[in-house]
C-alpha positions as CSV (number, residue, x, y, z in Angstrom):
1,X,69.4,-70.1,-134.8
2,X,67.4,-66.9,-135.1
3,X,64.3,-69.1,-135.0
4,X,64.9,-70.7,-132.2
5,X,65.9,-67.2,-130.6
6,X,62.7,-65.7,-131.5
7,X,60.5,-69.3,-130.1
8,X,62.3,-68.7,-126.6
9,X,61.1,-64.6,-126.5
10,X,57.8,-65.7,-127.6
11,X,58.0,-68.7,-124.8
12,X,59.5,-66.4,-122.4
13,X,56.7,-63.3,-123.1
14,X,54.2,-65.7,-122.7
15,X,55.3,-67.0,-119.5
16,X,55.6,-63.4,-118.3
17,X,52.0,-62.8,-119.2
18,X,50.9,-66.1,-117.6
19,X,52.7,-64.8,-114.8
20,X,50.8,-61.6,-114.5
21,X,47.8,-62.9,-115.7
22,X,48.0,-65.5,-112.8
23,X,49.2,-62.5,-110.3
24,X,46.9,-60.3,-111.3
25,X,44.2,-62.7,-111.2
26,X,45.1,-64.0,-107.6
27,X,45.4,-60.1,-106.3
28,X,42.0,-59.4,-107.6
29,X,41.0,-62.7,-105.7
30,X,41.8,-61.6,-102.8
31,X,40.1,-58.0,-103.0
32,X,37.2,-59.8,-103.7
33,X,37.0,-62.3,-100.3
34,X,34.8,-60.9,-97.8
35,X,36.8,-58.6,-95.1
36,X,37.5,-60.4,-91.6
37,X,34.4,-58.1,-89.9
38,X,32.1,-60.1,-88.0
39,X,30.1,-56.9,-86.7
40,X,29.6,-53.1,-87.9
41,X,32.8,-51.3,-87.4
42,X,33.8,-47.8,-88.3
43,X,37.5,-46.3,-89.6
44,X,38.3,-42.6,-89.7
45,X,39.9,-41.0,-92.8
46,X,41.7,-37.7,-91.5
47,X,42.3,-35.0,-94.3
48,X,45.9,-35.9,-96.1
49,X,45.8,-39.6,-94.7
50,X,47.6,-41.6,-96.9
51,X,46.9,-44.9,-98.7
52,X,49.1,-47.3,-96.4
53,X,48.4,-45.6,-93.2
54,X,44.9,-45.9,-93.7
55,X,45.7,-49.7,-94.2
56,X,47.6,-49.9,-91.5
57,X,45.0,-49.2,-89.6
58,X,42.8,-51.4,-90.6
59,X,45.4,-54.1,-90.3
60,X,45.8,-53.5,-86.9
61,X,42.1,-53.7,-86.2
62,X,42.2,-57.1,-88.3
63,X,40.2,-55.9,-90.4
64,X,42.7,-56.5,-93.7
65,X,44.5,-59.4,-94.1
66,X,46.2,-58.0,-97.1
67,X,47.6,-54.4,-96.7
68,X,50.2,-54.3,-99.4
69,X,48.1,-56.0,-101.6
70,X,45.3,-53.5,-101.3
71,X,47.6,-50.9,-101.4
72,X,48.8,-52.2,-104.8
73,X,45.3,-53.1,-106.1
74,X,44.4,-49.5,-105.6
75,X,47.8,-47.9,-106.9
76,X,47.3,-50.0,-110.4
77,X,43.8,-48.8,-110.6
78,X,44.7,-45.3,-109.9
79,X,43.1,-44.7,-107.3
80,X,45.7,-44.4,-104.2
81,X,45.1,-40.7,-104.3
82,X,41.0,-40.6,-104.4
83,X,40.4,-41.5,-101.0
84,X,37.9,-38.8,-99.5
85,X,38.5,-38.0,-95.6
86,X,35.6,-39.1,-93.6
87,X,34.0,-41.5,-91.2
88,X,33.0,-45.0,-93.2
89,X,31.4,-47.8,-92.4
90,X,32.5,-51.6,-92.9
91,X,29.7,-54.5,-92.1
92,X,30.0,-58.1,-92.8
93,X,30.1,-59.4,-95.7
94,X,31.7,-56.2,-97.6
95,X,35.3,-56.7,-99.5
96,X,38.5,-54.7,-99.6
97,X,36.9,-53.6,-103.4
98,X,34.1,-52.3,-101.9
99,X,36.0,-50.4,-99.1
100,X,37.8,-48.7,-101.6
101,X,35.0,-48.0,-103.8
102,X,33.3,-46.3,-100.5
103,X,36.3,-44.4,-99.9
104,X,36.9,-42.9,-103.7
105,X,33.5,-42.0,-103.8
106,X,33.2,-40.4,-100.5
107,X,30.1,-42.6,-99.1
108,X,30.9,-41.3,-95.5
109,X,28.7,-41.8,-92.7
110,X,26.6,-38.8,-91.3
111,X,25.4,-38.1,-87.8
112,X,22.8,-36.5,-86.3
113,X,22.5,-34.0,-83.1
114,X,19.1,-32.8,-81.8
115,X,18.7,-29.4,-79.1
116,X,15.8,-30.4,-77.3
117,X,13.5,-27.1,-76.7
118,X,13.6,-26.5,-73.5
119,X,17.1,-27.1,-72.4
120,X,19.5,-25.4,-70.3
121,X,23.1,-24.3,-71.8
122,X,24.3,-26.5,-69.4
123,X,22.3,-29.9,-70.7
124,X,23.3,-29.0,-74.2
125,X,26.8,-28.8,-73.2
126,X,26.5,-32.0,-71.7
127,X,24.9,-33.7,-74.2
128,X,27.2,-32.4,-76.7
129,X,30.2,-33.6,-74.2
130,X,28.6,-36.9,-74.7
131,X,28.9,-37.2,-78.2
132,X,30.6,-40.0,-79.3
133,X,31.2,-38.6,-83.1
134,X,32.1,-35.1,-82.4
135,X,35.6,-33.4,-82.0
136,X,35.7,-31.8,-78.7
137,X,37.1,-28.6,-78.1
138,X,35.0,-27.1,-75.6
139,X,35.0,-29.8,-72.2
140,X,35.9,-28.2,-69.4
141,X,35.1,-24.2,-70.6
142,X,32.5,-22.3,-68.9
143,X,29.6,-20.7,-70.3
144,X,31.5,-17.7,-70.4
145,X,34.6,-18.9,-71.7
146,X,32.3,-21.2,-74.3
147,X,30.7,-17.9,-75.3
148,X,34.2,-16.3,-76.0
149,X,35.3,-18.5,-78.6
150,X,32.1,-18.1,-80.0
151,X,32.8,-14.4,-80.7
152,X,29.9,-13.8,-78.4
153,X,31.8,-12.4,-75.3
154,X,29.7,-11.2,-72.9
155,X,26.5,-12.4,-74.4
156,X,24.4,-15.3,-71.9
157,X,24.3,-18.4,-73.3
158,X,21.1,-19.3,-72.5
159,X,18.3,-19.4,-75.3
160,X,20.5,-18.4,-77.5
161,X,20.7,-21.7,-79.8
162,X,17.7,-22.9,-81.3
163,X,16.4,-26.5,-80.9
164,X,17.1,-28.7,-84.1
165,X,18.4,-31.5,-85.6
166,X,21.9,-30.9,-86.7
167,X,22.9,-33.3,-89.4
168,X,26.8,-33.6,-89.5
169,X,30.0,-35.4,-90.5
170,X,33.0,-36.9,-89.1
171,X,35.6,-34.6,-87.4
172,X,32.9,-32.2,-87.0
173,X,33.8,-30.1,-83.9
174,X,31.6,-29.4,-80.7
175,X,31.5,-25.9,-81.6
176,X,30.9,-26.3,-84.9
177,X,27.5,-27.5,-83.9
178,X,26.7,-24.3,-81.6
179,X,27.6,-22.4,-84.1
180,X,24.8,-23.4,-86.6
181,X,22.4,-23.4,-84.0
182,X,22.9,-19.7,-83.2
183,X,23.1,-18.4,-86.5
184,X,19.7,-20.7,-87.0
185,X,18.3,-18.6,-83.6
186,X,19.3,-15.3,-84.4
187,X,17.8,-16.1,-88.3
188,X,14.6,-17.6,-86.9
189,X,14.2,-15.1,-83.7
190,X,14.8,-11.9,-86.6
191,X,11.9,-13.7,-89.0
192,X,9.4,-14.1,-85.9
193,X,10.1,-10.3,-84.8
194,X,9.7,-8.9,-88.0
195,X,6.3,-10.7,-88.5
196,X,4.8,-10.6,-84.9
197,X,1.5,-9.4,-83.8
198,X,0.9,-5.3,-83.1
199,X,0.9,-4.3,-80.2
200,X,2.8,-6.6,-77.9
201,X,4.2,-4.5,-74.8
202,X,7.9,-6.0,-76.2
203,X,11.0,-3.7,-76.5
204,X,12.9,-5.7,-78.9
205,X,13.8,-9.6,-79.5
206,X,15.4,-10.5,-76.9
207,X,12.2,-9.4,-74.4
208,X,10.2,-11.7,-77.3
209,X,13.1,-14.8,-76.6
210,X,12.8,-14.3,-72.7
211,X,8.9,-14.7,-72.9
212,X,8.9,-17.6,-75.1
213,X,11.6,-19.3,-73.1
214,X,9.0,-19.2,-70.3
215,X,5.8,-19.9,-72.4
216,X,8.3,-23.1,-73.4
217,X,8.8,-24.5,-69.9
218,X,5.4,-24.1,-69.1
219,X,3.8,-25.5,-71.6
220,X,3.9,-29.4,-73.3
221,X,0.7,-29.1,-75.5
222,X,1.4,-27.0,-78.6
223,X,-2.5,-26.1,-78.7
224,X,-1.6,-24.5,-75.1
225,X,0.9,-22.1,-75.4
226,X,-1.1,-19.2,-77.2
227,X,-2.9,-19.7,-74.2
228,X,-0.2,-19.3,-71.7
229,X,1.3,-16.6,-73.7
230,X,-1.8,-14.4,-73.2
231,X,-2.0,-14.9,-69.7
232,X,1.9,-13.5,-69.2
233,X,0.7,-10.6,-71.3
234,X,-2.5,-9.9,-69.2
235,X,-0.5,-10.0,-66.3
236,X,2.4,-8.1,-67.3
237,X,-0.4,-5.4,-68.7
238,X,-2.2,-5.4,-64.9
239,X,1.6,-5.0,-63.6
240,X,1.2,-8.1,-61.7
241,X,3.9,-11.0,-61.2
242,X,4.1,-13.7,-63.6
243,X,4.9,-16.6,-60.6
244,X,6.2,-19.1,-63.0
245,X,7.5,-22.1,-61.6
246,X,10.3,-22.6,-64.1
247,X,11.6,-19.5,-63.3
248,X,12.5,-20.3,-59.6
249,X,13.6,-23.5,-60.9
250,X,16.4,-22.1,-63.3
251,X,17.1,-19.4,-60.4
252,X,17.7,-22.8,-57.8
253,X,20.1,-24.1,-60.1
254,X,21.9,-27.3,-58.8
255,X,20.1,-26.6,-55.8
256,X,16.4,-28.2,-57.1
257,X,15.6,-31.4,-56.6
258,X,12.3,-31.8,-58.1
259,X,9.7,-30.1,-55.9
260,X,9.2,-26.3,-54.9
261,X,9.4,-24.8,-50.9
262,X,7.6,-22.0,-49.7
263,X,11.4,-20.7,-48.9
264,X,12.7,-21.8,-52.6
265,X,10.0,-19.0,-53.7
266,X,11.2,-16.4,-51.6
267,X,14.7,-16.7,-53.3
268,X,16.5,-13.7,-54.0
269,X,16.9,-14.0,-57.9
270,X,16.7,-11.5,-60.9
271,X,15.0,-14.9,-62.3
272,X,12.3,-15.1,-59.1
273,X,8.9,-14.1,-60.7
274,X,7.7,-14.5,-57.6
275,X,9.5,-12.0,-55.9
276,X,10.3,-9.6,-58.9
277,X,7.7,-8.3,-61.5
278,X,8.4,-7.8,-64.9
279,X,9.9,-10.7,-66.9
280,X,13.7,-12.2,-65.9
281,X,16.7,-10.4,-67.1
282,X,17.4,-13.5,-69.6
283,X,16.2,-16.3,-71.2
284,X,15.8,-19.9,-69.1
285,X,16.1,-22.4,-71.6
286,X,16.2,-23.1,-75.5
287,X,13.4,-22.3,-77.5
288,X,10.8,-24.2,-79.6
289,X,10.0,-22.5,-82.7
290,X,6.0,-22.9,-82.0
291,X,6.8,-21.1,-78.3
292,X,8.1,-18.4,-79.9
293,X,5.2,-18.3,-82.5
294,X,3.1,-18.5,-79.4
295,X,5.1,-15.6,-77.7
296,X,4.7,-13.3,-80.7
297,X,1.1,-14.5,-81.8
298,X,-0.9,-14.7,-78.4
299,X,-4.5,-15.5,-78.6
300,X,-6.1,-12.9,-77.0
301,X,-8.2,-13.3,-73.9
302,X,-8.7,-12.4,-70.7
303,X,-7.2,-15.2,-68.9
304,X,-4.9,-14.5,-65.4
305,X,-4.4,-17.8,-64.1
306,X,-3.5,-21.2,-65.2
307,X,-3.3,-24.8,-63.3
308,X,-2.3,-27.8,-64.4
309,X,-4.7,-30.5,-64.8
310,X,-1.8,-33.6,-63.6
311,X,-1.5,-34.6,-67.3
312,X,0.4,-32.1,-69.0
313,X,-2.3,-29.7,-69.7
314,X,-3.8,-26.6,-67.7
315,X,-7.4,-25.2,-66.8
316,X,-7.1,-21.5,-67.5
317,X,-9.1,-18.7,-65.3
318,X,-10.1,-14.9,-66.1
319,X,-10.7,-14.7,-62.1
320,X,-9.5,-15.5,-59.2
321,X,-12.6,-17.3,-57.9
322,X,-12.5,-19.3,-61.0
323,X,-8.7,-19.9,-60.3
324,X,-9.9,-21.1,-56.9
325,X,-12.3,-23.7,-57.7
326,X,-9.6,-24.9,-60.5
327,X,-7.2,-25.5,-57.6
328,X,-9.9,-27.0,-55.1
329,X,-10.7,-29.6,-58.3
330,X,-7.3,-30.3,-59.4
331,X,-5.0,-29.9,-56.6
332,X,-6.7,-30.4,-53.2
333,X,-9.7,-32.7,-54.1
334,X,-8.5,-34.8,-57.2
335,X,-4.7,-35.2,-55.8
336,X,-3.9,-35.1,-59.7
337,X,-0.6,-33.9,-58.5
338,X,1.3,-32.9,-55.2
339,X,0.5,-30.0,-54.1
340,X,2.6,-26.5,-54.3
341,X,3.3,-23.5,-52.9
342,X,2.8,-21.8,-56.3
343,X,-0.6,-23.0,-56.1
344,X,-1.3,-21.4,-53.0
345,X,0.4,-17.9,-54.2
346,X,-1.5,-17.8,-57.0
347,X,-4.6,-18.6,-55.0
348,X,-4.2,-15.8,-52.4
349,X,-2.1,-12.8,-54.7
350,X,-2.9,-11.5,-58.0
């Protein structure tokens, strides 16, 4: 009797492990298959997400036919409690094991956002509004208001976040992203001061950050802007007015619609270098980090006057004769561009 007892626990042990052996086997199966994704898709992992919500989700998208059983495959290899919050990525041909081996080790995806120099605030809001992979907070603030939360109230907005790529993760916040890029401007713009040239008829950094945001819209050639920074400075030294096109153009806001008047220069603006000498009371856009070398390194000539050639680049004059035959070559001969009032101004005025 106690024989037979002891054949039917051995029997019944190994049917249990046969059992388990067989579930265990068929679960692992089943982690291994390929997940039901025909194209890229993407799941976000919120901090303090749990296990079966996250496969929930990706039930509902169809993306795992097994939820429970992914659950449990990760519970008996501890590792329900690993999963790192973040942004992942699934592609075809990837299992349910390698989703969760992605998740415990944290392989999130990471996205990039570039200020382009010479940008307005308002295009770097936008752009950031447009954002697919950022949190927003700050749609529908003003400049002002955007400011504000910055813990810059009061301070303008323009200029004062430097152009660069931002690398950056899910659940990254709008204003996360301006936040780096002013601390980055106020880092870079102190390092530029505190090594520029002697003798620049500056006051302080911000002047430097003005200068450089209009030596940045001027300018597309790098080789250039030395140049065109030297001219501002031999003008501001002769007390005469910079006349910068850019500068009417911020100061016509919503109102410019790609070409100058005679009447858009005679706008009554702070900004109009045209009508007001000196430089503007702010910056116009973001800055380059080679315009603001160029603002604080000029080359130094004698150079008052600068055209543009049609193709990006300028002929620069000492005179105003020379200025004149520039403009009779490049603007009313050669029809290399249409023709402006500026270049008329700066013909007839010093």
């Amino acid at each position: 009797m106690k024989a037979k007892f002891i054949l039917i626990s051995l029997i019944s042990l190994i049917g249990a492990g046969s059992f388990f052996t067989g579930a265990y086997l068929s679960v692992r199966t089943v982690q291994f298959q390929p997940l039901s994704v025909q194209k890229k898709e993407r799941i976000r992992i919120r901090p303090g997400e749990s296990l079966n919500a996250i496969a929930y989700a990706l039930h509902q998208k169809k993306i795992l036919n097994y939820p429970k059983l992914w659950v449990f495959w990760a519970w008996l290899h501890g590792q329900s409690r690993l999963i790192q919050a973040g942004d992942y990525a699934i592609i075809a041909g990837m299992s349910a094991e390698d989703l969760l081996t992605k998740m415990v080790s944290g392989e999130v995806l990471q996205y990039d956002f570039t200020i382009i120099p010479g940008w307005t605030f308002q295009q770097l809001l936008t752009a950031l509004h447009k954002d697919p992979n950022l949190e927003h907070e700050l749609q529908g603030l003003s400049a002002a208001q955007v400011m504000e939360k910055l813990g810059l109230a009061g301070q303008d907005a323009q200029g004062q976040f430097f152009p660069e790529t931002y690398r950056f993760l899910g659940q990254t916040r709008d204003i996360d992203i301006l936040k780096r890029a002013h601390q980055l401007l106020v880092k870079n713009l102190a390092k530029a001061w505190r090594y520029r040239a002697v003798a620049l008829p500056l006051k302080n950094p911000q002047e430097a950050l003005i200068l450089a945001s209009l030596v940045e819209r001027e300018s597309k050639f790098n080789r250039e802007r030395p140049l065109i920074a030297s001219v501002f400075y031999n003008r501001l030294e002769k007390n005469m007015r910079l006349q910068t096109d850019p500068s009417v153009i911020f100061a016509m806001g919503d109102k410019y619609q790609g070409k100058i008047t005679r009447r858009d220069l005679r706008i009554d603006s702070p900004y109009n270098t045209y009508r007001y000498k000196g430089l503007p009371p702010g910056p116009i856009a973001m800055v380059s980090e080679a315009s603001l070398h160029a603002t604080l390194h000029p080359l130094h000539t004698s150079y008052l006057y600068f055209v543009a050639r049609g193709d990006g680049s300028h002929v620069f004059s000492k005179t105003l004769k020379e200025h004149n035959q520039a403009v009779k070559r490049y603007i009313l001969d050669a029809h290399t561009r249409p023709f402006t009032w500026r270049d008329l101004l700066l013909a007839k005025s010093a």
